[in-house]
C-alpha positions in Angstrom: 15.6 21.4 -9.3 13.4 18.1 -9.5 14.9 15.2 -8.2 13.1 11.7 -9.5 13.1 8.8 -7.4 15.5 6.6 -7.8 14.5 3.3 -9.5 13.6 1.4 -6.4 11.5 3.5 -5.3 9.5 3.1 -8.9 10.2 -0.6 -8.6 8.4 -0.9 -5.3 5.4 0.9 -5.8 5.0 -0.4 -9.3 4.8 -4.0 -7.0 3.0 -2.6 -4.0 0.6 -1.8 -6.9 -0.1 -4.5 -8.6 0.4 -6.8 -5.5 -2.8 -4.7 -4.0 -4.6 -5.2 -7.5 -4.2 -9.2 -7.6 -4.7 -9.5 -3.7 -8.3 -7.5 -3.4 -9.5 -9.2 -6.8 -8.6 -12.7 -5.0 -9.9 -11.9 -1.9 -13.2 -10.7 -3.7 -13.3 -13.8 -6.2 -13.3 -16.0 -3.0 -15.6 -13.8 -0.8 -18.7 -13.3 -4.0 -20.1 -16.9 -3.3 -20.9 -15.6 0.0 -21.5 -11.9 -0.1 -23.8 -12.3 -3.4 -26.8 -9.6 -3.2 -25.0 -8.3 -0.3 -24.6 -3.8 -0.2 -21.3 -2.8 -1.1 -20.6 -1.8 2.7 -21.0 -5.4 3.6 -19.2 -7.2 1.2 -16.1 -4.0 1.4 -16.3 -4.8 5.4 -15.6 -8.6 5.0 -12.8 -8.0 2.5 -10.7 -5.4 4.6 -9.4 -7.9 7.3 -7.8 -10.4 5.0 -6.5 -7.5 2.7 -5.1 -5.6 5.6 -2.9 -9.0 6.3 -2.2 -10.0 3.2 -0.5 -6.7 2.0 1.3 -6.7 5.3 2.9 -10.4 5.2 2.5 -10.9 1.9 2.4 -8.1 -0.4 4.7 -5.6 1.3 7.6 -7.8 2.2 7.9 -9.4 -1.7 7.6 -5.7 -3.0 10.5 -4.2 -0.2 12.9 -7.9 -1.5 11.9 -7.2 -4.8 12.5 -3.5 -4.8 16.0 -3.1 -3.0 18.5 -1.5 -5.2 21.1 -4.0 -7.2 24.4 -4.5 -6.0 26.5 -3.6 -9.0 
């Protein structure tokens, strides 16, 4: 038998997802000034750092808040 996750699990990864989505495009908004004509390697190795610590403080404890199951 298949068990599904339970809600908060789909909860948190739908956030965790689109918390990664709107943190890298941010973080390579603010970083194309810079890295313009740049290779991909370059620009990708200036854009980890800051994405690494956003979704750690940032992302990752709004999506576990967010995502804990409801008291009924």
């Amino acid at each position: 038998m298949i068990h599904l996750p339970a809600w908060s699990h789909l909860r948190f990864l739908g956030l965790m997802m689109a918390g990664a989505y709107v943190l890298i495009n941010v973080i390579l908004v603010l970083l194309s000034p810079v890295t313009a004509g740049w290779p991909v390697w370059a620009t990708t190795l200036c854009a980890v750092p800051p994405m690494v610590v956003g979704m750690v403080h940032v992302v990752l404890p709004l999506a576990r808040a967010r995502a804990a199951p409801r008291a009924r």
